[in-house]
C-alpha positions in Angstrom: 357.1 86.2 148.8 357.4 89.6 149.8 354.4 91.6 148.9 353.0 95.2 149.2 349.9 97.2 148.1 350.0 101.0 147.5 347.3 103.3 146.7 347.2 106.9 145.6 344.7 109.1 144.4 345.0 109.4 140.7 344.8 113.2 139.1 344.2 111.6 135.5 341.5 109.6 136.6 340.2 111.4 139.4 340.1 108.3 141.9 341.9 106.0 144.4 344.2 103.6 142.4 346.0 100.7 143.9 348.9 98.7 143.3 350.2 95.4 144.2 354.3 94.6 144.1 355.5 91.4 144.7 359.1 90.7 145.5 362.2 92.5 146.3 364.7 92.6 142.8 364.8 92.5 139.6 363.2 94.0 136.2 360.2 95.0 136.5 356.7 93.2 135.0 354.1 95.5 134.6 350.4 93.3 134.5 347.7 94.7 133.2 344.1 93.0 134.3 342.1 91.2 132.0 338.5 92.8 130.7 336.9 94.1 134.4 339.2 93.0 136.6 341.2 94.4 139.0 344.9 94.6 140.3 344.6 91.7 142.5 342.7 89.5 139.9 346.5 88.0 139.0 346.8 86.5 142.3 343.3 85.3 143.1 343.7 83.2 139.4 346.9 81.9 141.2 348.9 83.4 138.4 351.5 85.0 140.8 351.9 81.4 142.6 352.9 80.4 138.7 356.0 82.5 138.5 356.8 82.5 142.3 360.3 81.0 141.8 361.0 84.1 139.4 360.0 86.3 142.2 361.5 84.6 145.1 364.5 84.4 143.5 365.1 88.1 142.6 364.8 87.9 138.9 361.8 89.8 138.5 359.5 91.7 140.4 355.6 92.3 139.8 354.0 95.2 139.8 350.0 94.7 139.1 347.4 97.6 138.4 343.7 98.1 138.6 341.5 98.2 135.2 339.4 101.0 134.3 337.7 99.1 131.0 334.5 98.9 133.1 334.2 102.6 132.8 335.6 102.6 129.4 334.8 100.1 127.0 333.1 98.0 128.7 330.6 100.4 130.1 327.8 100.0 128.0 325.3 102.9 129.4 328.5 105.4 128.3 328.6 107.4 125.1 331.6 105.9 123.1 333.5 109.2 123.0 333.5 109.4 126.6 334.9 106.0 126.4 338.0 107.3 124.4 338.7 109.8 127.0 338.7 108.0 130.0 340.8 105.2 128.0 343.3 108.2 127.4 343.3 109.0 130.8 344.0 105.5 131.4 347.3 105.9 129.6 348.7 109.3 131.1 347.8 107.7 134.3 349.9 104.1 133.3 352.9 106.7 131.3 352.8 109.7 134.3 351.9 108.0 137.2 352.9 104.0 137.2 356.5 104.0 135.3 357.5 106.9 137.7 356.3 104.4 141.0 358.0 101.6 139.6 361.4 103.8 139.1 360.9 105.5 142.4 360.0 102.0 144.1 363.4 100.2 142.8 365.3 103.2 143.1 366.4 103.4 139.4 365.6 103.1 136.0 365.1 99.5 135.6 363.2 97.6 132.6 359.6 97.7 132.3 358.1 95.0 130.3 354.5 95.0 130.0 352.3 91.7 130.6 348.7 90.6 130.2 346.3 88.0 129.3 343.0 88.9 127.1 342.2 92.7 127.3 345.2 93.0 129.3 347.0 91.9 126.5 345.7 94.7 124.2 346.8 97.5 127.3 350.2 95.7 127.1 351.1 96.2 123.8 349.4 99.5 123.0 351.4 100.5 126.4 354.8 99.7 124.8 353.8 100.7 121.5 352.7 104.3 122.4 355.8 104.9 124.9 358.9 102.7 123.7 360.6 105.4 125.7 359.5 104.5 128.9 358.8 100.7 128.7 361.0 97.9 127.4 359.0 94.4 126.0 355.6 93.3 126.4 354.8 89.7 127.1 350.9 89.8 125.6 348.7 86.4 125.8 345.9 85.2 124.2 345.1 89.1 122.8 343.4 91.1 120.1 345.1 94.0 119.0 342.5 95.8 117.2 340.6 98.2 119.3 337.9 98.4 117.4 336.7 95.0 118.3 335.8 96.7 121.7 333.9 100.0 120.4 331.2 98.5 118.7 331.6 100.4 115.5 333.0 103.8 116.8 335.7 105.2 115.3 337.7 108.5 116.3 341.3 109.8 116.4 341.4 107.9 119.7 340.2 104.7 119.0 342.7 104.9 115.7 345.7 106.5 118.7 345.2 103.0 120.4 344.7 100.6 118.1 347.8 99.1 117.4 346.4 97.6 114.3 345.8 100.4 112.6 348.7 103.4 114.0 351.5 100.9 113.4 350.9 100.1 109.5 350.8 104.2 109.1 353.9 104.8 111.8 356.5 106.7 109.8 358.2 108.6 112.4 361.9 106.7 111.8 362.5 107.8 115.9 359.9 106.0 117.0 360.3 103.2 114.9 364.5 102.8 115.6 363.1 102.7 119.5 360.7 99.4 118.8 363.5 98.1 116.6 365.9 98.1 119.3 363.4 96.2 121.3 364.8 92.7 122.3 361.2 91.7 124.2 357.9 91.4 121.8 356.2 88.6 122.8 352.9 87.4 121.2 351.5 84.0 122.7 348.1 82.1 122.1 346.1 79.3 121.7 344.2 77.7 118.9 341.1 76.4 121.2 338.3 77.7 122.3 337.8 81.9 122.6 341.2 82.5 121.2 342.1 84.2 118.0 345.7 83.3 117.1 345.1 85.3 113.7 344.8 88.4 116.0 348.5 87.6 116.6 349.3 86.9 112.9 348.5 89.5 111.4 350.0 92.4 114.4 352.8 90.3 114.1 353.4 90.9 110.3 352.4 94.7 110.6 355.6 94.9 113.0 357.3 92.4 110.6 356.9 94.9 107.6 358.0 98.0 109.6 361.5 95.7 110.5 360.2 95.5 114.1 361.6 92.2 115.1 358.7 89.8 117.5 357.8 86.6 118.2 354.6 85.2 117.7 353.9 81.7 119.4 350.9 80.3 118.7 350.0 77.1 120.5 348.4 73.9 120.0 344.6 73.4 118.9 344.2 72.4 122.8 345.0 75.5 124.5 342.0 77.4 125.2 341.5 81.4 126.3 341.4 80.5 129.8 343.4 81.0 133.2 345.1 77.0 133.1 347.1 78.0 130.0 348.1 81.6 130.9 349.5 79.7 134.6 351.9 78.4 132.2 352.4 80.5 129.4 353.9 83.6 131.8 356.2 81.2 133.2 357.8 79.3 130.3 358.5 82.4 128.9 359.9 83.8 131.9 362.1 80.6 132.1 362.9 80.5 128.3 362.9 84.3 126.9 364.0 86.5 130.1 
């Protein structure tokens, strides 16, 4: 498998970022890191060795970031509204600086579909959600799509801005909604075990329902826990069966 890491300094978050591509062709899967983590957590958790063949054979090719939720969300000595900023940072640096690598890396404008398990999920949605212009599907596992489970009670125009819970039921803008109509790629997959929260897909799943966005939400069997096993073959069946 060919494989490459890149790094650049980042001017919206003020600090090295890398990036790790694997393969040569095809459209492009954007992964966003679970809770902590960082861009190579996807191949430590043997994830990429789960959809090698899809690599290998040219039909699509990775592209895996670094998290910033440790200094966001996740950063309990920070104030919550510094939280917000640096989580809108995160996006102008996934919108201004990522998509424009991955167009410049494949030399054209190819489909970006969005992809992550747990926190990552959240990014990967919210990501296609907010930008429907730049990005193409998202692929989301075992997520919760309300940020608000994440800010421990704060509430501001930028935890509302990326909660997809809450900005899609008020989206009115007919624009923004014909772009996530036309969207053939909105994926929601999870388990009923342990640590997973299929009603977290239920219920985003009817919001985009109601707004005549058309999705898929799989939720899987009472066995299927939050956990790395079932996300080794969730992002491969769907790979084999949806792309």
């Amino acid at each position: 498998m060919h494989r490459e890491i890149h790094r650049w300094f980042s001017p919206r978050l003020h600090k090295d970022m890398e990036i790790a591509v694997y393969g040569h062709y095809g459209f492009a899967l954007l992964m966003f890191p679970t809770a902590a983590a960082d861009y190579l957590e996807y191949e430590r958790f043997h994830l990429i060795d789960s959809i090698a063949p899809f690599i290998d054979s040219g039909k699509v090719k990775v592209f895996s970031i670094n998290s910033i939720n440790s200094e966001s969300w996740l950063n309990n000595r920070m104030h919550p509204r510094h939280k917000a900023i640096r989580h809108q940072q995160f996006n102008g640096y996934v919108s201004e600086e990522v998509a424009p690598f991955i167009f410049n890396h494949c030399q054209s404008r190819v489909p970006i579909i969005t992809t992550g398990a747990s926190f990552g999920a959240l990014h990967s949605a919210n990501t296609l959600f907010r930008r429907p212009d730049l990005f193409d599907g998202c692929l989301a596992m075992s997520g919760c799509y309300d940020l608000k489970d994440y800010t421990d009670g704060y509430w501001d125009e930028d935890v509302y801005f990326n909660s997809p819970i809450d900005y899609l039921q008020n989206l009115h803008d007919e624009g923004q909604l014909n772009a996530l109509r036309a969207k053939r790629h909105i994926h929601f997959v999870t388990g009923a075990g342990a640590y997973e929260k299929p009603s977290a897909s239920r219920d985003i799943g009817n919001v985009l329902a109601a707004k005549g966005i058309p999705c898929e939400v799989d939720i899987w069997g009472g066995d299927v826990d939050h956990d790395w096993p079932w996300w080794r073959k969730m992002l491969p069946h769907y790979l084999a069966t949806r792309f």
